[in-house]
C-alpha positions as CSV (number, residue, x, y, z in Angstrom):
1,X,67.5,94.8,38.2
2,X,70.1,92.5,38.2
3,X,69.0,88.3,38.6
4,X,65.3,89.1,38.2
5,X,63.6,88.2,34.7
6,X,61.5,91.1,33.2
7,X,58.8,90.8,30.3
8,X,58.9,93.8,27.9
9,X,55.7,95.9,28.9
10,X,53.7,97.1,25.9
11,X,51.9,100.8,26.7
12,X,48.1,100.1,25.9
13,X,46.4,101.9,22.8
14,X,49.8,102.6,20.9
15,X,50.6,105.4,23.5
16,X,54.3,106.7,23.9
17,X,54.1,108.0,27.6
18,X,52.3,107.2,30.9
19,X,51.4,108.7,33.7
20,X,52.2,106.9,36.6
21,X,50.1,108.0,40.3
22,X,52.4,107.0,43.1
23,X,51.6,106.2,46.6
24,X,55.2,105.5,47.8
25,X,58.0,104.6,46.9
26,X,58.3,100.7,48.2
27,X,55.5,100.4,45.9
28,X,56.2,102.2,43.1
29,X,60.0,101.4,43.3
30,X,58.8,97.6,41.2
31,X,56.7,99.4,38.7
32,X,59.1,102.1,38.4
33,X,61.7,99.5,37.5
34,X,59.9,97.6,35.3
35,X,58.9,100.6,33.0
36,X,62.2,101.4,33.2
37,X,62.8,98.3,31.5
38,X,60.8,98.3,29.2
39,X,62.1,101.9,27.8
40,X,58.8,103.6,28.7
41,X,58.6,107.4,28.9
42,X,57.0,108.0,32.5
43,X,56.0,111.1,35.0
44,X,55.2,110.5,38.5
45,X,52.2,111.9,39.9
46,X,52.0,112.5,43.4
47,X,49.3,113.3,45.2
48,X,48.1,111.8,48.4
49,X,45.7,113.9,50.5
50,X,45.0,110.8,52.9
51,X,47.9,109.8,54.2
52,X,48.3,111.6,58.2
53,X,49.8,112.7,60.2
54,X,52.3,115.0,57.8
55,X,55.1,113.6,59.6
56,X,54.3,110.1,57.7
57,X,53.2,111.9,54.3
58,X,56.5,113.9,54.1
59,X,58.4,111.1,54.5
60,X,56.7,109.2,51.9
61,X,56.6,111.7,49.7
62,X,60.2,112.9,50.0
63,X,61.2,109.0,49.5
64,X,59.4,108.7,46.2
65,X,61.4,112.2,45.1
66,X,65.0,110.7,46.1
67,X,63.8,107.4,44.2
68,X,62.8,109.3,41.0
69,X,65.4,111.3,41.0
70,X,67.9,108.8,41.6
71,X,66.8,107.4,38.0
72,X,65.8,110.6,36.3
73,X,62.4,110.2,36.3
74,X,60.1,113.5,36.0
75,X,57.9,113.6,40.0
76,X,54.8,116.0,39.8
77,X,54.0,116.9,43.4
78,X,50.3,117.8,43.8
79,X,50.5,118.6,47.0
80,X,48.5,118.2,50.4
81,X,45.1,118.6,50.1
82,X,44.1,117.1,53.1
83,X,40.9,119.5,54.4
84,X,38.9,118.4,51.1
85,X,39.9,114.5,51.9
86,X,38.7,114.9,55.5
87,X,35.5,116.9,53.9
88,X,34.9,114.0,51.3
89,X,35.2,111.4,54.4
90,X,32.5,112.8,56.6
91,X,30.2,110.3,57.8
92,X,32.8,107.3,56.8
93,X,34.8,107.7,59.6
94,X,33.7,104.2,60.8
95,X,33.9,102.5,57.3
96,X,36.5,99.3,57.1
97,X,39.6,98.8,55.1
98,X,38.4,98.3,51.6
99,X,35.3,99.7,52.3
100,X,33.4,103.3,50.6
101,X,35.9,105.4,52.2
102,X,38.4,103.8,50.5
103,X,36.5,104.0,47.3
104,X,36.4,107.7,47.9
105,X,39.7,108.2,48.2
106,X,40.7,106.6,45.2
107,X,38.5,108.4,43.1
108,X,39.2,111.7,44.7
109,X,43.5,111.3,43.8
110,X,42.8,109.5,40.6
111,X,39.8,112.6,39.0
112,X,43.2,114.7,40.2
113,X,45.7,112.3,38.4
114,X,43.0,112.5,35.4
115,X,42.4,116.0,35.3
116,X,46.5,116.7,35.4
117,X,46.6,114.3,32.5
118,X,44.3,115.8,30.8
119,X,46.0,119.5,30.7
120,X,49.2,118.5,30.2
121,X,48.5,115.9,27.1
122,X,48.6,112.5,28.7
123,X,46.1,109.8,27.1
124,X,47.1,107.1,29.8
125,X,47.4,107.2,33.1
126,X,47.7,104.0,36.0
127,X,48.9,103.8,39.4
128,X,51.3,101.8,41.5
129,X,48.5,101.5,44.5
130,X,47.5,97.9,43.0
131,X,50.5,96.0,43.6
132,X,50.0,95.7,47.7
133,X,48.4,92.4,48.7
134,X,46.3,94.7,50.9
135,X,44.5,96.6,49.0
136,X,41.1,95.4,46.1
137,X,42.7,95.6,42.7
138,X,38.9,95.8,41.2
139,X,38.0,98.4,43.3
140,X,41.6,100.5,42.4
141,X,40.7,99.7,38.8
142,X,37.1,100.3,39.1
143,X,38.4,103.8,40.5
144,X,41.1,104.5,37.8
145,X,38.7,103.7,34.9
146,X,35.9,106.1,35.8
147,X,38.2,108.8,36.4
148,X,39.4,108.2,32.8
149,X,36.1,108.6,31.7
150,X,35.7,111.7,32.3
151,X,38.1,112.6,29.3
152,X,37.8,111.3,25.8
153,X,40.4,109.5,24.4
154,X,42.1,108.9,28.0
155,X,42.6,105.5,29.0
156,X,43.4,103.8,32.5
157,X,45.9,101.1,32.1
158,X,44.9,98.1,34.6
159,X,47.9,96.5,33.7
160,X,48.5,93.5,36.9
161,X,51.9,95.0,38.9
162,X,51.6,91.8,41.4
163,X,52.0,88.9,38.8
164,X,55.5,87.4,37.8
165,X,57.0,88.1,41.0
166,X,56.1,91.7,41.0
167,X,55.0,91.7,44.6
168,X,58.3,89.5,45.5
169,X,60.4,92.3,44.0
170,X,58.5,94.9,45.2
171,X,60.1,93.7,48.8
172,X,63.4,92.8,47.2
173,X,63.7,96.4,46.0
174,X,62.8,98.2,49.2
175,X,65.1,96.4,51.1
176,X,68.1,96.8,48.4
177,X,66.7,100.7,48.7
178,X,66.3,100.5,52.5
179,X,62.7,102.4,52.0
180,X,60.9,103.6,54.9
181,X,58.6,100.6,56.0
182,X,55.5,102.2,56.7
183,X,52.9,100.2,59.1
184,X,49.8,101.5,58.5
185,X,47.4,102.1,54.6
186,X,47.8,106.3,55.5
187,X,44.9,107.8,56.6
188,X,43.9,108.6,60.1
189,X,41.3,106.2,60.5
190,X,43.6,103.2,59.0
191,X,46.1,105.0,61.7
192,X,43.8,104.5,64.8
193,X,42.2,101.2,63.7
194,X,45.8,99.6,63.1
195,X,46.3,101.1,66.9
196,X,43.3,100.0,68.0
197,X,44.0,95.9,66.7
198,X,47.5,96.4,68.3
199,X,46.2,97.4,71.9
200,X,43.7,94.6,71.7
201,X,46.7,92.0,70.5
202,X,49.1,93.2,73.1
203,X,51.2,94.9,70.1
204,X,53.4,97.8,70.2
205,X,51.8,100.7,68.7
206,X,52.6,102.3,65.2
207,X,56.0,104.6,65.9
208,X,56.3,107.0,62.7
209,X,59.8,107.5,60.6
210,X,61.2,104.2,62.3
211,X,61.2,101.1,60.9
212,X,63.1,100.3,57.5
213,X,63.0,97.7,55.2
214,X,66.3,95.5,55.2
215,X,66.3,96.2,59.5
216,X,63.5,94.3,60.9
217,X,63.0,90.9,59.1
218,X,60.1,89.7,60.7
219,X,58.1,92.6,59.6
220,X,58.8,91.0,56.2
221,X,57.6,87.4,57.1
């Protein structure tokens, strides 16, 4: 944390813990760091059914563990649902980046993240999905709200992980961590698209559990 200026985060509502859905650990590492800061009580919540082949999801997944760990932070792992995610997906096999399928997979990991919250006495939940450049932060937010409102009193924090340098340090960190630099969104239709845009721009195809942050600088640029 050292040389980078933090504001003191302020949990919404007068709550006293958070539940925190992770998709990663490059970007949760920032918003890990920065509730860490701030002297927030925090769980991890795991649980990505999307992300394929299982080589890349136990990679990400058993990176996020080491991080948590490594700062004695609680990691729920939901598992790998991945036969309902492909059942909710059928017919948007086609859809783009950003698109309903996308829509649909945020709402099917944060009604889990919800529902977990929910039994286990949680009032606020958010997610580290929002701080990547590539992805809608209304349409993450749209998804995290409605999940919410499926419980009273439960709140989804839209709190903005990118601004202040958040999205700076979220590369700062994952090269200081040397966190698997994963090259594609997750699923398997992100997986063949990315493909496909490579083939047709005479770039080298997506090669699982390779590159790391820190070891290939133009990545970065």
């Amino acid at each position: 944390m050292v040389g980078h200026e933090r504001e003191q985060l302020q949990l919404p509502n007068n709550e006293e813990r958070l539940l925190l859905h992770s998709c990663c650990a490059p970007c949760s590492g920032e918003v890990m760091e920065a509730l860490i800061h701030s002297g927030i009580d925090f769980t991890i919540f795991f649980y990505n059914p999307n992300i394929h082949p299982r080589k890349e999801y136990d990679l990400r997944k058993d990176e996020n563990i080491a991080f948590a760990e490594k700062h004695n932070i609680p990691f729920v792992d939901a598992d790998y649902d991945k036969d309902e995610w492909f059942a909710r997906a059928k017919g948007m096999e086609n859809e783009p980046e950003r698109g309903i399928r996308c829509t649909m997979c945020f709402d099917m990991r944060f009604e889990r993240m919800a529902l977990y919250a929910h039994e286990n006495g949680f009032n606020l939940i958010c997610s580290s999905l929002g701080i990547s450049r590539w992805k809608d932060m209304n349409q993450i937010n749209d998804s995290g709200v409605r999940a919410a409102s499926h419980y009273p009193g439960m709140t989804y924090w839209t709190h903005n992980w990118r601004k202040k340098g958040g999205s700076q340090r979220m590369i700062t960190i994952s090269k200081e961590e040397n966190f698997y630099m994963q090259e594609y969104c997750g699923c398997a239709y992100s997986f063949r698209d990315t493909n496909q845009w490579r083939d047709k721009n005479g770039r080298e195809r997506i090669k699982i559990g390779v590159k790391y942050y820190g070891e290939d600088e133009e990545k970065l640029t």
